[in-house]
C-alpha positions, -999 to 999 in steps of 0.1 A, spaced: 223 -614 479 250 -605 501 287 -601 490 314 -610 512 342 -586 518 370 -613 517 353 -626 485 383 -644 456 382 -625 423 402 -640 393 423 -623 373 398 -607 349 370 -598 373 400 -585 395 406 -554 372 364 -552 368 356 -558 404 340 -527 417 319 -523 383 312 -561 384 298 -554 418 276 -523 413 257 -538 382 250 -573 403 237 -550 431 214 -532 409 203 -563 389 217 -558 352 231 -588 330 266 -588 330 282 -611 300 306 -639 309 298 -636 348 299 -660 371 296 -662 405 301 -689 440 280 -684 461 282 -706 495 257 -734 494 222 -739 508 220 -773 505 228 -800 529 259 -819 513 272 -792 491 296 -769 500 299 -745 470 275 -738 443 287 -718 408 259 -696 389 261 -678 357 256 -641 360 226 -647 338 209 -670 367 212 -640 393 183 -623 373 160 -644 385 136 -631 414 148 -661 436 183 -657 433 180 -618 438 160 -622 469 182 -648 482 201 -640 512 227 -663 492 269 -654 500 287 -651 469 321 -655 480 341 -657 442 338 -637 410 348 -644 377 350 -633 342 345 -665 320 339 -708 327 376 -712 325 382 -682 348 352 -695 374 368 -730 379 406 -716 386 386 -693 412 366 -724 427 398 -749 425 421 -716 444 393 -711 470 389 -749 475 425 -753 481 430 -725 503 401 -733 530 415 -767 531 453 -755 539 440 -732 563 414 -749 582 420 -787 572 387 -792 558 362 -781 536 334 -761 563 329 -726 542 306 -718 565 327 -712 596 358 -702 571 338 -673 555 316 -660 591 
């Protein structure tokens, strides 16, 4: 897993963020995370995970981007919707690839 510096954080996670952080890096379960991660699929652009998922070996060995934190479902989406909207102003499309290298 690799975190991106310029990652979006909602409001919750925001006040959480460097604790949020050190427990993903070191593996422990963290209630009401979630995370988006850039995708690895063809198609896809984004991909959100429960916290809950990142405790499995794959995910954990992954060299997987998570580019957005949040505290909560409700939380997650605003973060996806915001990070959406704001590659799209800023680039005029949807490549998260090239807006997050």
């Amino acid at each position: 897993m690799q975190f991106h510096d310029d990652m979006f954080v909602g409001e919750n996670a925001r006040k959480h963020k460097q604790q949020l952080l050190w427990n993903l890096k070191r593996g422990k379960r963290q209630k009401n995370l979630y995370v988006i991660t850039l995708a690895d699929g063809k198609g896809r652009i984004l991909e959100l995970y429960h916290g809950d998922a990142l405790q499995i070996r794959y995910f954990r060995n992954s060299d997987r981007v998570i580019v957005g934190l949040a505290l909560g479902q409700e939380e997650a989406e605003q973060v996806l919707l915001r990070l959406v909207d704001t590659v799209y102003r800023e680039t005029g499309g949807l490549n998260m690839n090239r807006y997050f290298a």
